[in-house]
C-alpha positions as CSV (number, residue, x, y, z in Angstrom):
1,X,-38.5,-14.3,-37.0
2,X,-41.2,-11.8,-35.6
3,X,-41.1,-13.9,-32.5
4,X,-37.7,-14.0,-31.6
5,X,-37.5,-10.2,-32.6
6,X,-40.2,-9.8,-29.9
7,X,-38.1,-12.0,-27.3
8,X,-35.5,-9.9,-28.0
9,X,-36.7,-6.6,-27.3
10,X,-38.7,-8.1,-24.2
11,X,-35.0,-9.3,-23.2
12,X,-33.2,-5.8,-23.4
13,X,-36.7,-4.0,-21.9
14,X,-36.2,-6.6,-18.7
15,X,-31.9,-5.5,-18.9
16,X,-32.0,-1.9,-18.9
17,X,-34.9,-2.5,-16.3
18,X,-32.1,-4.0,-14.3
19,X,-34.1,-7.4,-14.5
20,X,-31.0,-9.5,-15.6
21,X,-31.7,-13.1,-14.7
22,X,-35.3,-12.7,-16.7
23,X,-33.5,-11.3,-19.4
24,X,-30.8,-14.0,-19.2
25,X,-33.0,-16.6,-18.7
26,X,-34.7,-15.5,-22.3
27,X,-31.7,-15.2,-23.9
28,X,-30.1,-18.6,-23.0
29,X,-33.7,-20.3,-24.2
30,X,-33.2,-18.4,-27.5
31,X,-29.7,-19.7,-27.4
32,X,-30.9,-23.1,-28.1
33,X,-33.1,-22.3,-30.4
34,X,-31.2,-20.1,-32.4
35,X,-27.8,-21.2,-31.7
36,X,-25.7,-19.0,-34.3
37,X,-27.8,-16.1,-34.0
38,X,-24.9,-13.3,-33.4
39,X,-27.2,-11.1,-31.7
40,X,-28.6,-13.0,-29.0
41,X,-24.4,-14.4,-28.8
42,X,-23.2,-10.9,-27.9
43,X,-26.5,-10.1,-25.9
44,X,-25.3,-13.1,-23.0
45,X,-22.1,-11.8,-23.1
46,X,-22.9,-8.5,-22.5
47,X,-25.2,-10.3,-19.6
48,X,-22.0,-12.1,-18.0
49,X,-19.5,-9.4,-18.4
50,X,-22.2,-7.3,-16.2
51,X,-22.5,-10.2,-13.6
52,X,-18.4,-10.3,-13.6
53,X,-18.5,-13.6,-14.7
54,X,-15.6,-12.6,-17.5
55,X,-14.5,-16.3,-18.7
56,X,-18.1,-16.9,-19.9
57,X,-18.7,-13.2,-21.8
58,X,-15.3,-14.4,-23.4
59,X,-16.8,-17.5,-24.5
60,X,-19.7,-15.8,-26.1
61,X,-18.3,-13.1,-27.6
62,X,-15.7,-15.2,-29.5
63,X,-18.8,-17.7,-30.5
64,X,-19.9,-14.3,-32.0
65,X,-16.4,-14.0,-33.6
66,X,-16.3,-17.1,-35.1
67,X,-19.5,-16.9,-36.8
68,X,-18.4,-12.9,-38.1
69,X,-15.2,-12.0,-37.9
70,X,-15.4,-8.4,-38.0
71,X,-18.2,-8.2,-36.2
72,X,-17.9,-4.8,-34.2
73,X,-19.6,-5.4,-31.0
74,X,-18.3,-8.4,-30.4
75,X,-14.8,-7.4,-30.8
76,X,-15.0,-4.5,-28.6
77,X,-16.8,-6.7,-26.0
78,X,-13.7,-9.3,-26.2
79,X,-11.3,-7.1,-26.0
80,X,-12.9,-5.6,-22.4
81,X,-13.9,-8.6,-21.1
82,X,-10.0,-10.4,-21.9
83,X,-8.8,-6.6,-20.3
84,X,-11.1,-7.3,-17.4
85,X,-10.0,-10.6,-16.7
86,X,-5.9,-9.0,-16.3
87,X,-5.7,-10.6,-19.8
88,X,-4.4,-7.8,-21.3
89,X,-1.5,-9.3,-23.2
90,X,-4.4,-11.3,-25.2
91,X,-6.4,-8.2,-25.5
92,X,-3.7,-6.7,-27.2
93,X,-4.4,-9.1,-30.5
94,X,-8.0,-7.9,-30.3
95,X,-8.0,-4.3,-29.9
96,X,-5.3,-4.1,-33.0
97,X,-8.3,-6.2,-35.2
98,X,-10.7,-3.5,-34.0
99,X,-8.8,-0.4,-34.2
100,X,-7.8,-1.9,-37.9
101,X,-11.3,-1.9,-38.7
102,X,-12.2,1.2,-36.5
103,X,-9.7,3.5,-36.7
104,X,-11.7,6.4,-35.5
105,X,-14.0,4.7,-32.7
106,X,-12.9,6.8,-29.6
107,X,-14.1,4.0,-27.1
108,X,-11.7,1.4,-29.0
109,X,-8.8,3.4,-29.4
110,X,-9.1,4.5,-25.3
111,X,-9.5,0.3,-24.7
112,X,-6.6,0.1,-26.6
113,X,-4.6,2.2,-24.7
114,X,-5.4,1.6,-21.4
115,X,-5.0,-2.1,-21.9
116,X,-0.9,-1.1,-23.1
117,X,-1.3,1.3,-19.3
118,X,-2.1,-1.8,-17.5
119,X,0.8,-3.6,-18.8
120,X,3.6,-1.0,-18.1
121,X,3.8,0.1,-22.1
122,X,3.1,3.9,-21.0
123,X,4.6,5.6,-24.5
124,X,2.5,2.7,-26.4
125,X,-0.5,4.2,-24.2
126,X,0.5,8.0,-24.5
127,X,0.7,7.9,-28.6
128,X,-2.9,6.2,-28.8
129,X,-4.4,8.6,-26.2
130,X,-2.5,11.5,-28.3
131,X,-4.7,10.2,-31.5
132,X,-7.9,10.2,-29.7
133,X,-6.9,14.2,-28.9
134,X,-6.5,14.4,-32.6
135,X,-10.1,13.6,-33.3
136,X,-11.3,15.2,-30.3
137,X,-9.3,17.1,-28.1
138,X,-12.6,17.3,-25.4
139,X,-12.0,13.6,-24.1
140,X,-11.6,14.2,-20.4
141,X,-10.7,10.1,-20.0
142,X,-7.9,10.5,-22.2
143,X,-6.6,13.6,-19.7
144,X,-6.9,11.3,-16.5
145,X,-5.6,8.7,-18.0
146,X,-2.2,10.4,-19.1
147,X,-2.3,11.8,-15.7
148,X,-2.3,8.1,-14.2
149,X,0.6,7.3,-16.2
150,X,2.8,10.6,-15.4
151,X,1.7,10.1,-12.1
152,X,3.4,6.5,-12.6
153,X,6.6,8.4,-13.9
154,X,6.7,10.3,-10.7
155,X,5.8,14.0,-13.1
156,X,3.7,14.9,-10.1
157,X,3.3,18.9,-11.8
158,X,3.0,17.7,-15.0
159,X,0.2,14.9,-13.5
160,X,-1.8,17.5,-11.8
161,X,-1.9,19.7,-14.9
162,X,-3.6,16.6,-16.9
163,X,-5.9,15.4,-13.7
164,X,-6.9,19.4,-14.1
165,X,-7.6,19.7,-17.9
166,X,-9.8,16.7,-17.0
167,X,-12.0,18.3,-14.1
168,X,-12.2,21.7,-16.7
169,X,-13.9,19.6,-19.4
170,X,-16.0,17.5,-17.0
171,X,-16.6,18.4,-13.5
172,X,-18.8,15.5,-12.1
173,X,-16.2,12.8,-12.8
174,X,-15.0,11.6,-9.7
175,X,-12.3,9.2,-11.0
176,X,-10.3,12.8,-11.2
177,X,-10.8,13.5,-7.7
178,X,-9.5,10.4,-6.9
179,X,-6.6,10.5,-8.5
180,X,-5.6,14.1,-7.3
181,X,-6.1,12.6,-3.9
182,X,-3.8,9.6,-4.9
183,X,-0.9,12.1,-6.1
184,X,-1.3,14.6,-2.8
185,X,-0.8,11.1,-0.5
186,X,2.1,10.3,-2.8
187,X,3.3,13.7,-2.1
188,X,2.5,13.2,2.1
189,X,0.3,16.2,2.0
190,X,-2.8,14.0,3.4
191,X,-4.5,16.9,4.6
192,X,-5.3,17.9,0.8
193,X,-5.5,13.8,-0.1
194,X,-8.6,13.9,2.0
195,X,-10.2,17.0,0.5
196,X,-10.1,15.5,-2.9
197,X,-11.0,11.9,-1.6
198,X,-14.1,13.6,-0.3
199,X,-14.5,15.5,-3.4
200,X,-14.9,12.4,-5.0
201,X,-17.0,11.0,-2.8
202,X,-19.6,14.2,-3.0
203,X,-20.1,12.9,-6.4
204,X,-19.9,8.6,-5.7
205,X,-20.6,8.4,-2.0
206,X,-20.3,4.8,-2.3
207,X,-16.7,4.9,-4.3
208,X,-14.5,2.0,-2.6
209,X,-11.5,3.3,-4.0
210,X,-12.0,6.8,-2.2
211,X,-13.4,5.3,0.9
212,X,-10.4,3.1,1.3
213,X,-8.0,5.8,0.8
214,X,-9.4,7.9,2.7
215,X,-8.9,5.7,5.8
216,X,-4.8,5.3,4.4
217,X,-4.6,8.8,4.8
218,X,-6.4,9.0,8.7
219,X,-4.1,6.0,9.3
220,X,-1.0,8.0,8.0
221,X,-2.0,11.2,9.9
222,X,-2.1,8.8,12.9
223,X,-6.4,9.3,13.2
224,X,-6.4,5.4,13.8
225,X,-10.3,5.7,14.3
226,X,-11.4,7.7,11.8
227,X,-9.0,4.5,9.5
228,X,-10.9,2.4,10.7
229,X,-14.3,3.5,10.3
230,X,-13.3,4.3,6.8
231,X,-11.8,0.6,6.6
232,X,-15.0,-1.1,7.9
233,X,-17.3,1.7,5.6
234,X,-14.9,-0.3,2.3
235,X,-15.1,-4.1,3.7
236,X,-19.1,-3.8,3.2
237,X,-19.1,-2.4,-0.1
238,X,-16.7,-5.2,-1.2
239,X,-16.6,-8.1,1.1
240,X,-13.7,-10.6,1.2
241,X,-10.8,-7.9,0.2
242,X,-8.3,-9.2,1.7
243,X,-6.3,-6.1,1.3
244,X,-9.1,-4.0,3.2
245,X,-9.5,-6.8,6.2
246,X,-5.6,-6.1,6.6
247,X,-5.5,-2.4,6.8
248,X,-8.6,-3.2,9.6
249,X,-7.2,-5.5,11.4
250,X,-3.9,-3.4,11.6
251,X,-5.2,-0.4,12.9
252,X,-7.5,-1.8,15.0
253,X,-4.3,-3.2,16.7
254,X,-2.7,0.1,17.3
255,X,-5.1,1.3,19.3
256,X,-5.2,-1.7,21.0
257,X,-8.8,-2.9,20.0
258,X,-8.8,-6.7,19.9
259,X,-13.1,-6.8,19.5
260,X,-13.5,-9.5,17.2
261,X,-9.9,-10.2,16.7
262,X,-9.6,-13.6,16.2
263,X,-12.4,-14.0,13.6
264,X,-10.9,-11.0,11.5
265,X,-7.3,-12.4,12.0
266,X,-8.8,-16.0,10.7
267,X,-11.1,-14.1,7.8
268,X,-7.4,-12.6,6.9
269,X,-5.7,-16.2,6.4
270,X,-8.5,-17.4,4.6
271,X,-8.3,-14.8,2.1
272,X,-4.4,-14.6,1.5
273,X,-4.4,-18.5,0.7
274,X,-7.4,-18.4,-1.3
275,X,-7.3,-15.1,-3.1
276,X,-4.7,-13.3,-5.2
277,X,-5.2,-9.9,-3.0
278,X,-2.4,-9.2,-1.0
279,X,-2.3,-7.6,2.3
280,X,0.0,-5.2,3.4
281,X,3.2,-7.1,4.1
282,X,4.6,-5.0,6.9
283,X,1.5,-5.6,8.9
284,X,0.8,-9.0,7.8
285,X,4.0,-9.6,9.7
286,X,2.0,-8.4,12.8
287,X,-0.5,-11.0,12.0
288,X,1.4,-14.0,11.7
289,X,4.3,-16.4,11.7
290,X,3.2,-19.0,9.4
291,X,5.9,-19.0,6.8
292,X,3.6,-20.5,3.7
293,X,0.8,-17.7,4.3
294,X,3.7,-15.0,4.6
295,X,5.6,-16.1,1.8
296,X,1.9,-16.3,-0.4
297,X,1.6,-12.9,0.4
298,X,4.8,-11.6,-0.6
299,X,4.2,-13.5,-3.7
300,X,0.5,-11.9,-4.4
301,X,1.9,-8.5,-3.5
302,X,5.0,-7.9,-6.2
303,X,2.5,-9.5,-8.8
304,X,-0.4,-7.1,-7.8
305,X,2.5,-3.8,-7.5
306,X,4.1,-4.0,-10.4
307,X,2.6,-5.3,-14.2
308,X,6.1,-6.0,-15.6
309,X,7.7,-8.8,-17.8
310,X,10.4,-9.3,-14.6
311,X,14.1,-9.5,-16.4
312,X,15.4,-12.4,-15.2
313,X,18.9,-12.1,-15.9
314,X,21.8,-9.6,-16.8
315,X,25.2,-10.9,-17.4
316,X,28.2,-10.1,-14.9
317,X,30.2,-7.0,-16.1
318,X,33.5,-7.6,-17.4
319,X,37.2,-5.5,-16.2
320,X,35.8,-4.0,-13.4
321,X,39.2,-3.9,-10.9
322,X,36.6,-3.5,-8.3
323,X,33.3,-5.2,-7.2
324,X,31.0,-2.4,-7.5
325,X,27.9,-3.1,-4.4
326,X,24.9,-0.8,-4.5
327,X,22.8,-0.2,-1.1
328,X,19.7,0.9,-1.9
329,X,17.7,2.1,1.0
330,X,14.5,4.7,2.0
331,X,16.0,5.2,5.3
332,X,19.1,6.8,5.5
333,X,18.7,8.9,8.2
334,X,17.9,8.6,12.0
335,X,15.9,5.1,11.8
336,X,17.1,1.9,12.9
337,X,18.1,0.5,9.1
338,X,20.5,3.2,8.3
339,X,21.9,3.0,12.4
340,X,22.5,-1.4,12.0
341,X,23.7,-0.9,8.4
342,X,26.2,2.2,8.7
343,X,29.3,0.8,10.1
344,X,29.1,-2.1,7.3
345,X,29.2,0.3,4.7
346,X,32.3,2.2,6.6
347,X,34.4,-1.3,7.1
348,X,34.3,-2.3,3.4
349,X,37.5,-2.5,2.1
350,X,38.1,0.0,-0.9
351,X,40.7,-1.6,-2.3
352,X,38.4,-4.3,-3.2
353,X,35.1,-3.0,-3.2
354,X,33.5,0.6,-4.8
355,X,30.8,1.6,-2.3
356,X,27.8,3.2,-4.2
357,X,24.6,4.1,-2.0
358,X,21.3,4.9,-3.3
359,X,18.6,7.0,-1.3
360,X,15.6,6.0,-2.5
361,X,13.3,8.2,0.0
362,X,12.8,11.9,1.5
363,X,15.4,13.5,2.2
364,X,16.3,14.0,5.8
365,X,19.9,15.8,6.4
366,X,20.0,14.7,9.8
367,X,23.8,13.4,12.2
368,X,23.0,10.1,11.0
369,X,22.0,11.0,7.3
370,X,25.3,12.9,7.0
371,X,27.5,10.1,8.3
372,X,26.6,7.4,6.4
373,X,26.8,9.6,3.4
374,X,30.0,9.8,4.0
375,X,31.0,6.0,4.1
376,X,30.4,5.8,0.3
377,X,32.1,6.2,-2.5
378,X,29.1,7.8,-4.5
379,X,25.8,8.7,-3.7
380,X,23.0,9.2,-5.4
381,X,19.2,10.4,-4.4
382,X,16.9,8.9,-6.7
383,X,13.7,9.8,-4.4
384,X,11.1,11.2,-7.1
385,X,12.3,9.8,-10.1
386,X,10.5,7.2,-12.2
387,X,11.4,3.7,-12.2
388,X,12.6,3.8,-15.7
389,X,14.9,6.8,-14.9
390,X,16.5,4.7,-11.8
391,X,17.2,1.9,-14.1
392,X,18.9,3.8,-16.3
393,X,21.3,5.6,-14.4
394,X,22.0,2.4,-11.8
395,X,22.4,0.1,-15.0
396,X,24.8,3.3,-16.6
397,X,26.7,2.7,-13.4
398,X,27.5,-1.5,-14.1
399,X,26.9,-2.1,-10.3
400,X,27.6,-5.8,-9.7
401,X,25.6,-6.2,-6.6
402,X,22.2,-4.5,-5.6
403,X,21.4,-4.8,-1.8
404,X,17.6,-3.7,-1.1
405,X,17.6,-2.9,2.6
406,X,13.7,-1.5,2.3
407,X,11.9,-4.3,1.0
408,X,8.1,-4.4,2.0
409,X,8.2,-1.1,4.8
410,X,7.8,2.5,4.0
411,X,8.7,4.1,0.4
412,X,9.5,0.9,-1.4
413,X,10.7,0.3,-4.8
414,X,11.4,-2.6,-4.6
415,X,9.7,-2.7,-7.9
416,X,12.5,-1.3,-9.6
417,X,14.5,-4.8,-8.8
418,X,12.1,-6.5,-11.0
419,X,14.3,-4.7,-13.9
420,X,17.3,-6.3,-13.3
421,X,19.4,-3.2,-11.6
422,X,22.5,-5.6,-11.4
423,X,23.4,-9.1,-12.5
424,X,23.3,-10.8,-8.3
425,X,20.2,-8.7,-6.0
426,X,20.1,-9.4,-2.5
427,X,17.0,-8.8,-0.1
428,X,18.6,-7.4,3.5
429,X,17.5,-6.1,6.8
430,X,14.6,-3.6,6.0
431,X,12.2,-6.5,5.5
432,X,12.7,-9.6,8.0
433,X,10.7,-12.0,5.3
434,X,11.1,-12.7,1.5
435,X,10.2,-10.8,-1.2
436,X,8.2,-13.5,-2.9
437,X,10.5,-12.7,-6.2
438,X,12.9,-14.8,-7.8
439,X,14.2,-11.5,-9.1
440,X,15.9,-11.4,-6.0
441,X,18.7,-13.9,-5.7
442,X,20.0,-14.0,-1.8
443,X,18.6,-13.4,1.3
444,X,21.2,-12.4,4.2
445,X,20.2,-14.5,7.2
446,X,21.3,-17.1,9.9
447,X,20.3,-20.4,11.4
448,X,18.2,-19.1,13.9
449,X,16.1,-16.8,11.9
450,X,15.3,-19.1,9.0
451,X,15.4,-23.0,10.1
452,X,15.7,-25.5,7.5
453,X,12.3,-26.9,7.8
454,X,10.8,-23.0,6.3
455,X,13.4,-23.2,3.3
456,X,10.7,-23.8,0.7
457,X,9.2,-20.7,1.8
458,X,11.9,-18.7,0.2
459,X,11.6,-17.1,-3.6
460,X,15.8,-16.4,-2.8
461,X,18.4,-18.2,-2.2
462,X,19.6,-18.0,1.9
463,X,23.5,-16.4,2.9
464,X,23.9,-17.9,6.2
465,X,26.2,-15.7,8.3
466,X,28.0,-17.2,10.8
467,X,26.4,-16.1,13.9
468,X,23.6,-13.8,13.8
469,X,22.5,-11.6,10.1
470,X,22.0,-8.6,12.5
471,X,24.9,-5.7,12.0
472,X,25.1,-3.2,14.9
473,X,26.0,-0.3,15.9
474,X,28.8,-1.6,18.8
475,X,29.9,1.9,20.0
476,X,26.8,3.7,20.2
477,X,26.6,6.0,23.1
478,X,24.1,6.1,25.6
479,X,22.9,8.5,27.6
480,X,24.2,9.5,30.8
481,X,21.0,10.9,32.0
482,X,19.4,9.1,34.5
483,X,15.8,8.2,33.9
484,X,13.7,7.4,37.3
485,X,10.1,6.1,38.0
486,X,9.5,8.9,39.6
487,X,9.7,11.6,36.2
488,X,6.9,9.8,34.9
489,X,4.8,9.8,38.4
490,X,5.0,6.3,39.0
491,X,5.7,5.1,42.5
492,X,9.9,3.5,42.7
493,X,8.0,0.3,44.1
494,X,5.9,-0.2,40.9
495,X,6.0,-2.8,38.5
496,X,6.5,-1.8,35.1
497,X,6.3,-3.1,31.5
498,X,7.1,-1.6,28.2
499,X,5.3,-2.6,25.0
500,X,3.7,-1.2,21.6
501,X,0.5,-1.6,20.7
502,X,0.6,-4.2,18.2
503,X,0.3,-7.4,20.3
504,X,-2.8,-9.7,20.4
505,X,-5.0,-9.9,23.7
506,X,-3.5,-13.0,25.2
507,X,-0.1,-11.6,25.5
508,X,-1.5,-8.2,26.5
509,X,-3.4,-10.0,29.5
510,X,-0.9,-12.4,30.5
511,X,0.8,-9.1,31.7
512,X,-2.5,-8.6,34.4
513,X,-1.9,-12.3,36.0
514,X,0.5,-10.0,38.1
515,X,-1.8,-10.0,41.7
516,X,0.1,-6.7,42.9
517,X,-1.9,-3.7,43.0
518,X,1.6,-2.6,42.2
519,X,1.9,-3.3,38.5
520,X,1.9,-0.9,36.2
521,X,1.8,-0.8,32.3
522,X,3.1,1.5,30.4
523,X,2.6,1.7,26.8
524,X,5.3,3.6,24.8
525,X,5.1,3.8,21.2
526,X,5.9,6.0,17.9
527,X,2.6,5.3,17.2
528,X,1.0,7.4,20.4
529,X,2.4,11.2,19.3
530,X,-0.2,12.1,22.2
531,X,-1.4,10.5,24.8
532,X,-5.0,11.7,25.2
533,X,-5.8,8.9,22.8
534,X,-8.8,7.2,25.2
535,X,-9.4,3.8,22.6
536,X,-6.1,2.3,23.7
537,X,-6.6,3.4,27.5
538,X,-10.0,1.8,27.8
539,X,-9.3,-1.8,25.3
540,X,-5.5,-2.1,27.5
541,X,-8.1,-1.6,31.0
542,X,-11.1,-3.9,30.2
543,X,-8.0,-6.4,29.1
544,X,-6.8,-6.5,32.6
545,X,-10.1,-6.9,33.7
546,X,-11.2,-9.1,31.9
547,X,-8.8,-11.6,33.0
548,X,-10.8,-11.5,36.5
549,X,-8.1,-9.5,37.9
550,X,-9.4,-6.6,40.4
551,X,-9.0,-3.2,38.9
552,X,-5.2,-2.4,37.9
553,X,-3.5,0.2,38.5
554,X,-2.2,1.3,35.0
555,X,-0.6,4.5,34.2
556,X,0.1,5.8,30.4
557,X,3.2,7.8,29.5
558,X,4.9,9.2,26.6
559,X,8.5,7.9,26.6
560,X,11.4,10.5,26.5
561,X,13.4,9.6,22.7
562,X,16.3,8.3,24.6
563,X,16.1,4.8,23.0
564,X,18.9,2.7,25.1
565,X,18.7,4.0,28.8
566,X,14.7,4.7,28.8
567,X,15.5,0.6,29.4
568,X,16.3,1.6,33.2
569,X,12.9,1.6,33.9
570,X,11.7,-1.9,32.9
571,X,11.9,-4.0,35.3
572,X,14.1,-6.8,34.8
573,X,12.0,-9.7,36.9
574,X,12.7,-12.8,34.5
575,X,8.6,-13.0,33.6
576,X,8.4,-10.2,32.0
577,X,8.1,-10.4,27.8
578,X,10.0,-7.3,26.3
579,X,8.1,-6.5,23.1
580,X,9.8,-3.6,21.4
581,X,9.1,-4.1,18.1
């Protein structure tokens, strides 16, 4: 017994020494010698839950179980290890045995309720984290993590008051930071989401969480390089995130920087089909056409946003005279969803139908905003509110149909659908792919945009239209202005091409195969608010050069907002790829 009490202290002198595999490697020896010893059971576990390696801590730490029940290391150590491992469902069974046992232990009870956080039962989480305050009301974990959860419920104030009370008790805890940072982005103040991403950092420089946010909020205030430096700082800390490779990838394409393109594109499809990390959908439509990988994505991404039990079903409402149709949307305003989609709403027949619309995003009170506001029956801004609150008053409302024309793009909730906000959901427009939900039921499409061959790549069901799924806008004025070379200094004999940034070198250079010392290339894009930006003027340059073609001419210009007649200055020679995406 002396002996292995001797291994055993050598063991946890060679752990805290951060020694692991000689401590392991005594421990596993011991194993066999001693193979119901609880100690040395909950020791390896300890050892794998450190390394990651989750499914075998589980193993040992039930081992330890089944040799003492009540053992409380070992059932705290389950209970993380099960949370760990997105098992939190399971966890659930342990953390009631400890807390039974323990009902005081202020590191069980805040397992406890964080594993009920992870799985969406917030007032579950709130009333545990509200007995922890009972014993101590000092706890500054407990404070952030009831500020995660109203931050979840869209209580920004009432978020920032508890992310506050945490930083007053503890000042060096830079999970708080974080999270402020996380609630100013939400809020689109990205000036102050920076100064509390850094604040966090002062304390954790190497923090992956604030280093990859950071670059989402240079990326949303259109400081593509500063993204991406942030983006690459992330990728080393934690290699093979497929999430991170996205966002790099992505904004290294807006600023036209296709260095190592190709192995970063092909790093991306090996981690969507191997990995349950989703990238960005938006941009991973940017990266690819393959309808498996996109539809994997999709998939990976509703699982990873949301931690709900999805509703399946909700039966059809009975004596309704009309067919009540919801439209929920981010974008009704001046942006090209609410401009295809407007006239729809207007033509439904009333007599049949009950138009309800549902803004899910900012409000913008723009020409457009107040039009389309006026097609509908009722409307409804929902922007800010939780996703219980939404459910609530939609369900209240016994809409039959729930169109989601956001999907995957900016502001989504398309969360919320996961619910069950009517008994038939449709996915339209906003988002040209599926949702990767069979909480969705239809997709609008046609026969051109979805061939039979890519039906399997579907989580909905297809609504073929006719001709072509694309509503728009057929009397929409254009302008009368005339738009010549010659505003933007180019010579009326030139050669020009419009495009955005977010094409792949190949296409980008095909452009230079022109011989003419006449072509010129003009990039136009949301994306270029200025057009100092020099990283997209030098990669667009040493593309045309690199094709072997003598210096081009190429000339950069910001493009007056007239959509339809700034056309008049392509030139319409049959080779050239239009690329307004």
């Amino acid at each position: 017994m002396m002996n292995l009490d001797n291994n055993l202290k050598k063991a946890l002198n060679f752990f805290n020494s951060k020694q692991q595999e000689k401590s392991k490697k005594i421990l596993l020896n011991l194993n066999i010698k001693y193979p119901n010893d609880i100690r040395i059971l909950n020791f390896i576990g300890i050892i794998y839950a450190t390394e990651n390696n989750f499914a075998k801590s589980e193993f040992y730490f039930r081992k330890t179980l089944s040799l003492d029940s009540v053992n409380k290391d070992a059932l705290f150590n389950l209970a993380k290890a099960l949370s760990d491992q997105e098992k939190d469902i399971d966890a659930l069974e342990i953390h009631i045995r400890f807390v039974k046992l323990y009902p005081n232990d202020i590191n069980g009870l805040l397992n406890y309720g964080l594993s009920n956080q992870k799985i969406g039962r917030y007032n579950d989480a709130i009333k545990i984290y509200d007995s922890i305050l009972e014993i101590n009301p000092n706890i500054y974990k407990v404070y952030i993590n009831k500020g995660v959860i109203l931050f979840k419920q869209k209580q920004y104030e009432k978020s920032l008051e508890y992310f506050e009370k945490a930083i007053s008790l503890n000042k060096n805890i830079p999970d708080a930071y974080l999270n402020m940072g996380l609630l100013y982005f939400e809020l689109k103040d990205y000036i102050k989401s920076l100064e509390y991403y850094q604040l966090s950092l002062n304390i954790n420089p190497n923090s992956f969480e604030a280093i990859k946010n950071k670059g989402l909020a240079f990326y949303e205030l259109k400081n593509y390089s500063k993204a991406i430096k942030c983006f690459e700082e992330a990728n080393s800390l934690k290699k093979d995130n497929s999430s991170i490779i996205g966002n790099l990838l992505y904004t290294k394409l807006k600023i036209c920087d296709w260095s190592n393109y190709n192995d970063i594109l092909k790093k991306c499809f090996q981690l969507v089909n191997n990995s349950n990390i989703p990238i960005a959908p938006f941009a991973f439509l940017a990266m690819t056409d393959d309808p498996f990988l996109l539809h994997k994505n999709s998939q990976n991404y509703i699982k990873k946003k949301s931690n709900i039990n999805p509703i399946r079903t909700l039966l059809p409402y009975e004596n309704h005279k009309k067919i009540k149709i919801g439209y929920f949307s981010s974008e009704f305003y001046n942006h090209p969803v609410c401009q295809l989609i407007s006239k729809v709403i207007k033509e439904h027949d009333i007599n049949d139908f009950e138009i309800l619309g549902f803004s899910l995003g900012p409000n913008i009170e723009d020409d457009s905003h107040k039009e389309i506001k006026s097609y509908f029956q009722n409307y409804y801004d929902l922007y800010g509110k939780s996703d219980e609150e939404i459910t609530n008053i939609v369900r209240n409302l016994e809409i039959d149909i729930a169109i989601d024309l956001t999907g995957y793009t900016a502001n989504s909730r398309s969360e919320i659908f996961l619910k069950r906000l009517a008994p038939i959901q449709i996915n339209f427009l906003g988002f040209p792919g599926s949702l990767g939900s069979t909480n969705f039921d239809y997709i609008i499409a046609d026969q051109h945009v979805i061939q039979k061959e890519d039906f399997e790549f579907y989580s909905e069901k297809i609504i073929f239209m006719p001709d072509s799924y694309l509503p728009n806008y057929s009397d929409r004025s254009i302008s009368s202005s005339k738009i010549k070379k010659s505003d933007f200094d180019l010579p009326d004999n030139s050669f020009v091409s419009m495009r955005r940034p977010i094409i792949p070198l190949p296409p980008i250079a095909r452009v230079f195969n022109f011989k003419s010392s006449n072509a010129f290339f003009v990039i136009q894009s949301n994306c270029f608010l200025y057009d100092s930006e020099e990283p997209p003027k030098t990669s667009v340059k040493e593309a045309a050069i690199s094709e072997n073609n003598p210096v081009p001419a190429i000339t950069f210009v910001l493009i007056i907002p007239k959509f339809l007649s700034r056309f008049g200055l392509s030139d319409k020679s049959p080779v050239v790829i239009y690329m307004i995406i």
